[in-house]
TIVO-2410 file (N, C-alpha, C; in nm, 3 decimals):
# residues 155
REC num residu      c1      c2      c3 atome chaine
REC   1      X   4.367  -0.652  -3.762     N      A
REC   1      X   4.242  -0.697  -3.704    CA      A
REC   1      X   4.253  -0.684  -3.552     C      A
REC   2      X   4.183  -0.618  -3.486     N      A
REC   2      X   4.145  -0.621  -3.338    CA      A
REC   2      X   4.125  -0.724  -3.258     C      A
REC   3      X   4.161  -0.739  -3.147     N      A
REC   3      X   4.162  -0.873  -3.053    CA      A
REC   3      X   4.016  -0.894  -3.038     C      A
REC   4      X   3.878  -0.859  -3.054     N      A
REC   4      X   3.750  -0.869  -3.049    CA      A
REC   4      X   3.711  -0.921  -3.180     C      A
REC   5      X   3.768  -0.921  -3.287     N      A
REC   5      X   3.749  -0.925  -3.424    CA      A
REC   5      X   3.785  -1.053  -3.465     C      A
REC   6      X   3.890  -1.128  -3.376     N      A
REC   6      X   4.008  -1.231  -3.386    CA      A
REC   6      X   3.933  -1.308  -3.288     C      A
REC   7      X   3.864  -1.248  -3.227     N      A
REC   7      X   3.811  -1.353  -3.111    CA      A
REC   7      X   3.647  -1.411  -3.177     C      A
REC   8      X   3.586  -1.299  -3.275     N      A
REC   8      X   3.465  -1.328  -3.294    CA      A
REC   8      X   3.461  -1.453  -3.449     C      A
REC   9      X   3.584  -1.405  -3.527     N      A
REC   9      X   3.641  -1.452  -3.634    CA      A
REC   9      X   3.658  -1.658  -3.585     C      A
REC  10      X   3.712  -1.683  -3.456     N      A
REC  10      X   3.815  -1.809  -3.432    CA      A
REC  10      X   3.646  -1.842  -3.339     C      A
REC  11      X   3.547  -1.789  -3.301     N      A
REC  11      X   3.436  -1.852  -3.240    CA      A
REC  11      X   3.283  -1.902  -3.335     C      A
REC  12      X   3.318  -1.771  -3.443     N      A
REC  12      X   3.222  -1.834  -3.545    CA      A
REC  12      X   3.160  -1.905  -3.559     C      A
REC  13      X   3.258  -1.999  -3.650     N      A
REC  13      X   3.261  -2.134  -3.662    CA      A
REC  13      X   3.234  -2.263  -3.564     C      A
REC  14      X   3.250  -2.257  -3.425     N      A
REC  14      X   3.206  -2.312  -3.339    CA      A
REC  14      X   3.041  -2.301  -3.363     C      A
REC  15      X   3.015  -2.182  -3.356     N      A
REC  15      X   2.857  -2.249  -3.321    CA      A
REC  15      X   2.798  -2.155  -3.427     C      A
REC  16      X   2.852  -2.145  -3.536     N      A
REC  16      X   2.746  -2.245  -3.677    CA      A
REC  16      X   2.758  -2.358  -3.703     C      A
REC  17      X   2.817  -2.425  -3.677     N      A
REC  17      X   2.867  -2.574  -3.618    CA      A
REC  17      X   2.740  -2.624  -3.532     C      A
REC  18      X   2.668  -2.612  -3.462     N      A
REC  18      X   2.570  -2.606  -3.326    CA      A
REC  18      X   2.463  -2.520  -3.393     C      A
REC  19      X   2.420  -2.492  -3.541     N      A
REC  19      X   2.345  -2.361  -3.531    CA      A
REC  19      X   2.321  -2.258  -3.410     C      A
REC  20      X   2.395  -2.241  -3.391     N      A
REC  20      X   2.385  -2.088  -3.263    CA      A
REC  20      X   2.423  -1.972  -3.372     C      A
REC  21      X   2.411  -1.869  -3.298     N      A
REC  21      X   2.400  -1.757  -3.346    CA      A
REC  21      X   2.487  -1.651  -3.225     C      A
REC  22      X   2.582  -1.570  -3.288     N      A
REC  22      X   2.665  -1.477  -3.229    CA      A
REC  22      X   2.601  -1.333  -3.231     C      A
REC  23      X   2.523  -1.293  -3.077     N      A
REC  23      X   2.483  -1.184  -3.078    CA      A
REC  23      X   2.620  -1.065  -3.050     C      A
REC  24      X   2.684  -1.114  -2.987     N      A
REC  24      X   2.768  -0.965  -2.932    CA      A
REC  24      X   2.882  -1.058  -2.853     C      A
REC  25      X   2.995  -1.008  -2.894     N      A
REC  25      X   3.149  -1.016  -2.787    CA      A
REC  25      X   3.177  -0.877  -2.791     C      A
REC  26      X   3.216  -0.882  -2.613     N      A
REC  26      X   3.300  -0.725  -2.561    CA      A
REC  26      X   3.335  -0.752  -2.414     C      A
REC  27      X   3.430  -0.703  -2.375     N      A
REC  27      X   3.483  -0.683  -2.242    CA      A
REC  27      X   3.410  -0.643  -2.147     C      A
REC  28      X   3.388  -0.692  -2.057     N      A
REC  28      X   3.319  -0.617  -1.899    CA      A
REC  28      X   3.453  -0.614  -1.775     C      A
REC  29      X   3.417  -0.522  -1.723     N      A
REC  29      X   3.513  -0.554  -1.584    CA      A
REC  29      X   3.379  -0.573  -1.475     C      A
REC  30      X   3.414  -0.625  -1.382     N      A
REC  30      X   3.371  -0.668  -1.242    CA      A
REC  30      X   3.498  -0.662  -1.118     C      A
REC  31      X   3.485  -0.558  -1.025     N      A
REC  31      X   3.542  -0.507  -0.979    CA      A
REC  31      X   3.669  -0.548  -1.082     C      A
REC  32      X   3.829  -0.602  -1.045     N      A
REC  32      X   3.967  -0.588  -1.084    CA      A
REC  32      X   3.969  -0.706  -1.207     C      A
REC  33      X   3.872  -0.777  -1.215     N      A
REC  33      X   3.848  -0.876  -1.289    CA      A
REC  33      X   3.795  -0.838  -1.457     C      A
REC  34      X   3.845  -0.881  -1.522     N      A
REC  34      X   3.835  -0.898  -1.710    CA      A
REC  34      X   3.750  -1.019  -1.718     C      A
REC  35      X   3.646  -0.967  -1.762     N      A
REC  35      X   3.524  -1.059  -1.846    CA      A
REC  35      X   3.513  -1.043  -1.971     C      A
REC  36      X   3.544  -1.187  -2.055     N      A
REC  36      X   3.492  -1.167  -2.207    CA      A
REC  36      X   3.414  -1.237  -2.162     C      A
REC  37      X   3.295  -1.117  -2.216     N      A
REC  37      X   3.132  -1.158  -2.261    CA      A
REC  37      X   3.131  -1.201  -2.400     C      A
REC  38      X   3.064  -1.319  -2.425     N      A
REC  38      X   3.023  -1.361  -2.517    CA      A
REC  38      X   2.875  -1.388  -2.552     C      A
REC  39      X   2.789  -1.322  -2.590     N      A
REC  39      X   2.616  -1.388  -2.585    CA      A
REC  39      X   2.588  -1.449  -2.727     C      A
REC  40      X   2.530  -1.543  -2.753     N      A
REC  40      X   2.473  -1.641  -2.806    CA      A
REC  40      X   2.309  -1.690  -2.767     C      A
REC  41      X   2.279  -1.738  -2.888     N      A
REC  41      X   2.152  -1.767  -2.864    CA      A
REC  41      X   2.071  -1.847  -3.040     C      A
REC  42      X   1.980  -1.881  -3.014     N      A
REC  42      X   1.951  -2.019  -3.156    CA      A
REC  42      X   1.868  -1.926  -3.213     C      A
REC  43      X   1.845  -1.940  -3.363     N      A
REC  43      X   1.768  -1.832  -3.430    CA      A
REC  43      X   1.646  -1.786  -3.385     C      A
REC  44      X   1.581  -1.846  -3.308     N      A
REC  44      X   1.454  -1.791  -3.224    CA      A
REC  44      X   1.447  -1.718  -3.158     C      A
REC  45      X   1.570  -1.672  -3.081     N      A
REC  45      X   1.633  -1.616  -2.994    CA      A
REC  45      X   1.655  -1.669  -2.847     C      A
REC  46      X   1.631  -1.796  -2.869     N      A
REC  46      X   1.648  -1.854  -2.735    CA      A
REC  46      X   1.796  -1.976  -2.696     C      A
REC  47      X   1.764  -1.925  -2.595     N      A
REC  47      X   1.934  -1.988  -2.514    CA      A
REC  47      X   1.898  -2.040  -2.390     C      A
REC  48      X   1.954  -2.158  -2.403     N      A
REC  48      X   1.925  -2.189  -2.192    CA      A
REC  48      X   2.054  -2.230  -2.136     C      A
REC  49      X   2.087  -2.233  -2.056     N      A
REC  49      X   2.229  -2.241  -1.901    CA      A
REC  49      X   2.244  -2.360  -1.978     C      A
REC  50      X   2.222  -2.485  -2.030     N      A
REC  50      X   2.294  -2.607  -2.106    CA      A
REC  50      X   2.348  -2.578  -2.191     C      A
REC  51      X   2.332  -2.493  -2.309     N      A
REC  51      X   2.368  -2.480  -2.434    CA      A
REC  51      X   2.439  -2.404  -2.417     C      A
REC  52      X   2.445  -2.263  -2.288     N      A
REC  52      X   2.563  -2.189  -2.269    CA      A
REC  52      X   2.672  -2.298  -2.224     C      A
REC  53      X   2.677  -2.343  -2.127     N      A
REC  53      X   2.815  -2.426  -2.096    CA      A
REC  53      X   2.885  -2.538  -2.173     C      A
REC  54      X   2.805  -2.590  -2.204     N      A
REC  54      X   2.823  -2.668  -2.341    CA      A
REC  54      X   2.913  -2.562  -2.454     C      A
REC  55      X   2.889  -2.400  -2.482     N      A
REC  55      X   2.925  -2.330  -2.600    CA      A
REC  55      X   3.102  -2.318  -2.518     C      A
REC  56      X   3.039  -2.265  -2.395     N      A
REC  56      X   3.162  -2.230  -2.312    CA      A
REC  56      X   3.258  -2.301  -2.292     C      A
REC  57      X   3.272  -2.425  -2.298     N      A
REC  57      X   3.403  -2.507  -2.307    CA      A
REC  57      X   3.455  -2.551  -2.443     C      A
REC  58      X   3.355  -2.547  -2.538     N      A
REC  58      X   3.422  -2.499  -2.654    CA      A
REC  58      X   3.493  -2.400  -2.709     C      A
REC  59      X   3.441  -2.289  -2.672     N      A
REC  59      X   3.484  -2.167  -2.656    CA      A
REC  59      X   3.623  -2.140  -2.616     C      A
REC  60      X   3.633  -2.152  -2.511     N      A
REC  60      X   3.768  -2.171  -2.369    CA      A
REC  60      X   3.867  -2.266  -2.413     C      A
REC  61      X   3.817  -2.334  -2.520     N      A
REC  61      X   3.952  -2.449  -2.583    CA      A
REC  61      X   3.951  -2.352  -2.688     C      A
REC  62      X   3.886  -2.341  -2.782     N      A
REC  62      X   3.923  -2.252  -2.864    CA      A
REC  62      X   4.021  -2.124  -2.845     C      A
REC  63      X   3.982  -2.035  -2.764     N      A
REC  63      X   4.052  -1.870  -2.710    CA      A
REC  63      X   4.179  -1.981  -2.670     C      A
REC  64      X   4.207  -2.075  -2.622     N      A
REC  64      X   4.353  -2.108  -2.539    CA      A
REC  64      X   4.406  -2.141  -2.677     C      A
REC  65      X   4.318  -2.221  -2.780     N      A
REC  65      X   4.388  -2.249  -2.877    CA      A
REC  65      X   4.495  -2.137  -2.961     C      A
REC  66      X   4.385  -2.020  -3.005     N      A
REC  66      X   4.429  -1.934  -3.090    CA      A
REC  66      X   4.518  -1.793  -2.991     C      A
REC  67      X   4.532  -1.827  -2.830     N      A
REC  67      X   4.572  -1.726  -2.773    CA      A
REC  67      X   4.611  -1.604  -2.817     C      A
REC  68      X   4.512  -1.513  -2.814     N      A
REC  68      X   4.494  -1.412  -2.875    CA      A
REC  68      X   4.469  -1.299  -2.696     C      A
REC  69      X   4.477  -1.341  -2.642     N      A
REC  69      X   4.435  -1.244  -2.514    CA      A
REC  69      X   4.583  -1.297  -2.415     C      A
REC  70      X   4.648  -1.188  -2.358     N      A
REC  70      X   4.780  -1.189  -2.310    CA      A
REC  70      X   4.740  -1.174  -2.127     C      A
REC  71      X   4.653  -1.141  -2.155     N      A
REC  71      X   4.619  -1.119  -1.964    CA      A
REC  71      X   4.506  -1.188  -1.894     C      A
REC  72      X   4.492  -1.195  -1.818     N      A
REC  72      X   4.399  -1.300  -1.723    CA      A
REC  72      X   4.284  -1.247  -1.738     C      A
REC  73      X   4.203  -1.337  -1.766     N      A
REC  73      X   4.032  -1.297  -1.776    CA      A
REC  73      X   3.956  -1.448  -1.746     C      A
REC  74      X   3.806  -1.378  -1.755     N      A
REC  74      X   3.719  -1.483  -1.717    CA      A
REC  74      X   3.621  -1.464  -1.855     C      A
REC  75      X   3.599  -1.585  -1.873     N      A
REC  75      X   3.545  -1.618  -1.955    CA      A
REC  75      X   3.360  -1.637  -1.960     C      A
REC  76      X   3.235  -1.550  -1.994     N      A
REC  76      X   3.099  -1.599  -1.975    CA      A
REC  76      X   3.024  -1.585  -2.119     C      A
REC  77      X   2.994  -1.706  -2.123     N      A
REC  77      X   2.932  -1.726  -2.184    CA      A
REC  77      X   2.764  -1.765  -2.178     C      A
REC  78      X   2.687  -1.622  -2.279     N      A
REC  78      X   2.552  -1.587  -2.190    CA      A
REC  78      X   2.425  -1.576  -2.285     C      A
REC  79      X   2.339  -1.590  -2.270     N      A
REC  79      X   2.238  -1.582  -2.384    CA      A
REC  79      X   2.245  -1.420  -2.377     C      A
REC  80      X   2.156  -1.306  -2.452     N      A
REC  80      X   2.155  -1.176  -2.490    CA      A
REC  80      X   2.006  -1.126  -2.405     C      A
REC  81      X   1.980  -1.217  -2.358     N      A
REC  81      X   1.850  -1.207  -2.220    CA      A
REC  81      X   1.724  -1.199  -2.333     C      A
REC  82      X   1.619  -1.171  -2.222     N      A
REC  82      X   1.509  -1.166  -2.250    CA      A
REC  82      X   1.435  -1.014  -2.289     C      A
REC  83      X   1.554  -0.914  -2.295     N      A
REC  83      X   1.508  -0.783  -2.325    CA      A
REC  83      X   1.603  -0.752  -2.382     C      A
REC  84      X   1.646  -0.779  -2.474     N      A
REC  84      X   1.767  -0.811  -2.553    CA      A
REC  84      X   1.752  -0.653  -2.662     C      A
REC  85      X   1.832  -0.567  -2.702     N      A
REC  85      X   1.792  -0.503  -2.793    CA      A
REC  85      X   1.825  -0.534  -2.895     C      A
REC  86      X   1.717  -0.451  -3.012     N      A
REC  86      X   1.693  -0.491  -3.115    CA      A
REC  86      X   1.762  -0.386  -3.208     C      A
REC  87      X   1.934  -0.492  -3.260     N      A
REC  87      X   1.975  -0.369  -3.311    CA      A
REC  87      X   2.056  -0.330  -3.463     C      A
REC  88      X   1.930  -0.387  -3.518     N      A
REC  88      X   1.934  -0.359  -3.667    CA      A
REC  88      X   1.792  -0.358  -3.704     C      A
REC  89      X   1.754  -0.320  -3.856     N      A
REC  89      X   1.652  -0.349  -3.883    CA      A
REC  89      X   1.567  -0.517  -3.945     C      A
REC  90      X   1.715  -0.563  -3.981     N      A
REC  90      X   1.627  -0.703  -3.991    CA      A
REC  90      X   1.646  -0.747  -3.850     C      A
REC  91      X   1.694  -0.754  -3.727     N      A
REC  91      X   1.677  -0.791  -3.620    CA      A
REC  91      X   1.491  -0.731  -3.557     C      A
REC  92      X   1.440  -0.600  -3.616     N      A
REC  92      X   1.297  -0.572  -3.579    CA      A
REC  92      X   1.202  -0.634  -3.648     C      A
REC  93      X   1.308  -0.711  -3.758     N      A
REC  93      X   1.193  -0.778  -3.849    CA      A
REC  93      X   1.154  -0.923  -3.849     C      A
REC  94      X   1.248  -0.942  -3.736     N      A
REC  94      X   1.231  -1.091  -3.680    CA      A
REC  94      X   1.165  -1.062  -3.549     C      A
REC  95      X   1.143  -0.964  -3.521     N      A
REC  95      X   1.100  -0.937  -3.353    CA      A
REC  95      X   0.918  -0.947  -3.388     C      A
REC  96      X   0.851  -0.925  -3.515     N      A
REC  96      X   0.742  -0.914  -3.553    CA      A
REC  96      X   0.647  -0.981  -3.475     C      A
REC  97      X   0.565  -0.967  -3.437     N      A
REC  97      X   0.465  -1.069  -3.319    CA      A
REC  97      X   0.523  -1.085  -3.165     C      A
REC  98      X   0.643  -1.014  -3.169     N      A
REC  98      X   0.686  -0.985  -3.021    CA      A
REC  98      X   0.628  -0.879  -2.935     C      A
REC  99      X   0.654  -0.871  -2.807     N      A
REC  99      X   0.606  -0.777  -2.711    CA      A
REC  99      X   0.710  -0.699  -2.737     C      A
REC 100      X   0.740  -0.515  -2.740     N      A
REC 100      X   0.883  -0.456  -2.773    CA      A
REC 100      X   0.871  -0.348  -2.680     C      A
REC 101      X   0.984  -0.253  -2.606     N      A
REC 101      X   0.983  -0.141  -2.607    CA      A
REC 101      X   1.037  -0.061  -2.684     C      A
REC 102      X   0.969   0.074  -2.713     N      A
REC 102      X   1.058   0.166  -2.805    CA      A
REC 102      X   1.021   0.285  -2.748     C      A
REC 103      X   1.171   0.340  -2.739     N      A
REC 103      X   1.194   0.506  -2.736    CA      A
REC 103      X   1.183   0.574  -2.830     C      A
REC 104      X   1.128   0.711  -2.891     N      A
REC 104      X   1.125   0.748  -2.989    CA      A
REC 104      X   1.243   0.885  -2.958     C      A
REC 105      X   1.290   0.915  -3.097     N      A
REC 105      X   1.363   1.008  -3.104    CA      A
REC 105      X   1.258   1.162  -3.096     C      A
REC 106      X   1.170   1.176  -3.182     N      A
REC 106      X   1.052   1.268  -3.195    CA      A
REC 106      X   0.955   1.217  -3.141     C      A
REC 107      X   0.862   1.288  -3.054     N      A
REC 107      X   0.728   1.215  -3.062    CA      A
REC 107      X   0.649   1.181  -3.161     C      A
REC 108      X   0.520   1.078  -3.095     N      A
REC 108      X   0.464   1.007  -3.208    CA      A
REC 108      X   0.291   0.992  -3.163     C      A
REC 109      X   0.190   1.049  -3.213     N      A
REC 109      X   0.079   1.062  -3.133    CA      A
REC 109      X   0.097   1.115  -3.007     C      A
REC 110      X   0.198   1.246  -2.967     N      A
REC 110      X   0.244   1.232  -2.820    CA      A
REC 110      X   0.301   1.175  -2.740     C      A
REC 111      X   0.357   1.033  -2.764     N      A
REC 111      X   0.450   0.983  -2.720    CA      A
REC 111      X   0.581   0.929  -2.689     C      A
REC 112      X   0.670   0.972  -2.621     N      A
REC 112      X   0.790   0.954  -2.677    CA      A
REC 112      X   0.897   0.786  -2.638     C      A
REC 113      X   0.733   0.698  -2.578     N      A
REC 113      X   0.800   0.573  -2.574    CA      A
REC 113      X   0.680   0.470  -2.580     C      A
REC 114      X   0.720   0.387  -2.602     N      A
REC 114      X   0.583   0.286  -2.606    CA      A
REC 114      X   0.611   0.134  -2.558     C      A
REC 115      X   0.535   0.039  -2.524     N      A
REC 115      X   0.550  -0.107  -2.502    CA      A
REC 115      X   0.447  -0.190  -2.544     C      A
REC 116      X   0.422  -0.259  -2.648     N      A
REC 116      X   0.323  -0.275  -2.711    CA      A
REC 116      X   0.337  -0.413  -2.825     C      A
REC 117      X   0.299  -0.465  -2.909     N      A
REC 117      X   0.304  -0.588  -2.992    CA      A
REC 117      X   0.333  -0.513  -3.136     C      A
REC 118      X   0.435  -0.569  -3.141     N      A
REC 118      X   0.511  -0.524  -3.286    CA      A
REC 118      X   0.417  -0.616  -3.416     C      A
REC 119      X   0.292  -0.542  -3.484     N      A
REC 119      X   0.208  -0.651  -3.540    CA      A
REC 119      X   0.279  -0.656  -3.722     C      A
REC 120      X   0.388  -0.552  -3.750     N      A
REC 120      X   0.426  -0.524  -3.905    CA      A
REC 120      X   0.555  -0.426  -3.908     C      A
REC 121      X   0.633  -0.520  -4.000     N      A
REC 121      X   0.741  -0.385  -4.041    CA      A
REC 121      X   0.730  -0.403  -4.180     C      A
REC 122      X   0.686  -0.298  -4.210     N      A
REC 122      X   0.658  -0.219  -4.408    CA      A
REC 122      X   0.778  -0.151  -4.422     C      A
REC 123      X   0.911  -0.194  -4.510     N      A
REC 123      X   0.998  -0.141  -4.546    CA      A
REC 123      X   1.032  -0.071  -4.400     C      A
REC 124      X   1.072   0.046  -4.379     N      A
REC 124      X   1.115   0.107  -4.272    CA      A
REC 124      X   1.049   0.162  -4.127     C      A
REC 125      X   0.907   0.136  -4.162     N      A
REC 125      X   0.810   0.169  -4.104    CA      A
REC 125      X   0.726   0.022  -4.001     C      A
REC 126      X   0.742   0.073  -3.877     N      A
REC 126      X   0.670  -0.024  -3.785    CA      A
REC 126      X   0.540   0.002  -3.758     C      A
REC 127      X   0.427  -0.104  -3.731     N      A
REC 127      X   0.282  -0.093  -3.668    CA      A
REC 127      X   0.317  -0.144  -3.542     C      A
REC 128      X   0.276  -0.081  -3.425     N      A
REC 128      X   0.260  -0.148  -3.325    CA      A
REC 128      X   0.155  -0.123  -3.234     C      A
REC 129      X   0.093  -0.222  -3.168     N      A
REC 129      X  -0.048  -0.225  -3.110    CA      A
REC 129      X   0.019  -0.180  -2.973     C      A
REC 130      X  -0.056  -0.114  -2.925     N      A
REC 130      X  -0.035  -0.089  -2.730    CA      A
REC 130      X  -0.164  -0.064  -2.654     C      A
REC 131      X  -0.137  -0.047  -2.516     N      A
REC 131      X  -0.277  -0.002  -2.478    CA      A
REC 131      X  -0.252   0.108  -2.420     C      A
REC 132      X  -0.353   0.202  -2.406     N      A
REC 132      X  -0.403   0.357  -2.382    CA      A
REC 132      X  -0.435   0.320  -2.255     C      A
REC 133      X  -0.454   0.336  -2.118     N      A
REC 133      X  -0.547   0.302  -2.039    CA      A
REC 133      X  -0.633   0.152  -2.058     C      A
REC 134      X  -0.765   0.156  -2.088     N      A
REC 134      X  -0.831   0.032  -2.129    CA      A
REC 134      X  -0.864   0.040  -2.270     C      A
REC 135      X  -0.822   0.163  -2.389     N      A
REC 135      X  -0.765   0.116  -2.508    CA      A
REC 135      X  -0.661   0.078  -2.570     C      A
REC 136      X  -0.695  -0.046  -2.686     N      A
REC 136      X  -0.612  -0.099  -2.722    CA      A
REC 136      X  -0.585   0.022  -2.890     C      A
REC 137      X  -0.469   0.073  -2.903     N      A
REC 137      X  -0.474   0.208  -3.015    CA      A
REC 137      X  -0.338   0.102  -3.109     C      A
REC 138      X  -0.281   0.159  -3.234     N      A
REC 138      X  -0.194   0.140  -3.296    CA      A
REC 138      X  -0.115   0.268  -3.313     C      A
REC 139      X  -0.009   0.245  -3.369     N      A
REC 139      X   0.068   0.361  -3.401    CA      A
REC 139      X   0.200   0.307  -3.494     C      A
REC 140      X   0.207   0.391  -3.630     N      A
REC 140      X   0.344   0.364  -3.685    CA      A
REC 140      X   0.432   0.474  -3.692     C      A
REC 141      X   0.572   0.395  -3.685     N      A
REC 141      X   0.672   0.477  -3.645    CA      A
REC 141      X   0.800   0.468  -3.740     C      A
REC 142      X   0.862   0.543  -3.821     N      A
REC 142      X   0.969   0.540  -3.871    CA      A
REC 142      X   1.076   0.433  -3.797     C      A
REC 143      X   1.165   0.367  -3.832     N      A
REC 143      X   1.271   0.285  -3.800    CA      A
REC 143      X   1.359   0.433  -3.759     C      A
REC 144      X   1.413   0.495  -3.834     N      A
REC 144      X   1.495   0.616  -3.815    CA      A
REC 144      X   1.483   0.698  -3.694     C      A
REC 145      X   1.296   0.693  -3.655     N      A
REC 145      X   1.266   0.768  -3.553    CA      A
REC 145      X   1.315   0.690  -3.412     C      A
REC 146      X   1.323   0.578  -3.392     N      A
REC 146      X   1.383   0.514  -3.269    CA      A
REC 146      X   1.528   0.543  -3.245     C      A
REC 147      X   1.544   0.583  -3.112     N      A
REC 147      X   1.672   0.557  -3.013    CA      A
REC 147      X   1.673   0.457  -2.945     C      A
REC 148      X   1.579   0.368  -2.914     N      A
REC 148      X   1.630   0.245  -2.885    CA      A
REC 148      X   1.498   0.177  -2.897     C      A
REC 149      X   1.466   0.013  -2.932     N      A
REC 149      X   1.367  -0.070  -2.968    CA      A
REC 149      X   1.486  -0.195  -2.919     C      A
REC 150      X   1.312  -0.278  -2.842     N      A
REC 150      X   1.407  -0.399  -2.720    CA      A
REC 150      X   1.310  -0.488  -2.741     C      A
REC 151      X   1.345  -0.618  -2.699     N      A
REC 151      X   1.221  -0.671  -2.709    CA      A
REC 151      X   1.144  -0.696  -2.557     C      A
REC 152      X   1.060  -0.716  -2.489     N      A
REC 152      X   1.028  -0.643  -2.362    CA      A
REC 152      X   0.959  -0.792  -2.262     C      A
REC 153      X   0.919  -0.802  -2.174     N      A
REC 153      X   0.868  -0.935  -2.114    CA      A
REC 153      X   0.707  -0.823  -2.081     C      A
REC 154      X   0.610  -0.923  -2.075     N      A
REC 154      X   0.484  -0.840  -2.070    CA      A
REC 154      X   0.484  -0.874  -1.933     C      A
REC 155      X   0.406  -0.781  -1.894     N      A
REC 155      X   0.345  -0.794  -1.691    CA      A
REC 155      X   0.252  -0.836  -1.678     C      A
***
């Protein structure tokens, strides 16, 4: 098992403990410095700076507990933001009634990206509302056909 695997394995349990939810652990550097990123966030998808530091000193007793990392790092613990991608298909199927962006692999009505209200996912297939100028149009799109789908903040 991999030191990311051992780390996601021994944090688990912490916060299903807390109902939280484990979006993603992986390494960052910042300039000479080792960051384990950790993001978290509650099934809604929301996280705020309390519930991170609160996870984070659980966390930080935990990793010292099971010392599994041999070299100096920093530890953050972070929600998965507010444009978080969406990256499975039941993750688009919880995004439903969200604002999203999506890149398309092929175009789609001519377009090869969109930002718009995710109003349905039918088996593999998304509806999503956007606007044209001052129309409001729909368009569905294969799941397969996306290279990337996010969920987006409106302007």
């Amino acid at each position: 098992m991999d030191q990311l695997a051992k780390i996601k394995e021994a944090v688990l349990p912490l916060l299903n403990a807390h109902d939280i939810q484990l979006y993603d652990v992986c390494w960052t550097n910042e300039g000479r410095n080792k960051i384990l990123q950790i993001a978290i966030m509650h099934a809604d998808g929301s996280m705020d700076i309390d519930g991170c530091a609160e996870m984070a000193e659980l966390i930080s007793e935990k990793l010292d507990e099971i010392d599994v990392i041999a070299h100096e790092y920093m530890l953050e613990v972070c929600s998965p933001g507010a444009e978080r991608v969406l990256r499975s298909l039941d993750e688009v199927k919880g995004a439903v009634n969200e604002y999203i962006y999506a890149k398309f692999i092929s175009e789609v009505k001519g377009l090869r990206e969109v930002k718009g209200d995710l109003l349905a996912v039918e088996d593999d297939e998304l509806l999503i509302a956007y606007m044209d100028k001052a129309v409001k149009r729909q368009l569905r799109v294969s799941y397969q056909n996306l290279s990337l789908i996010r969920l987006s903040v409106r302007i």
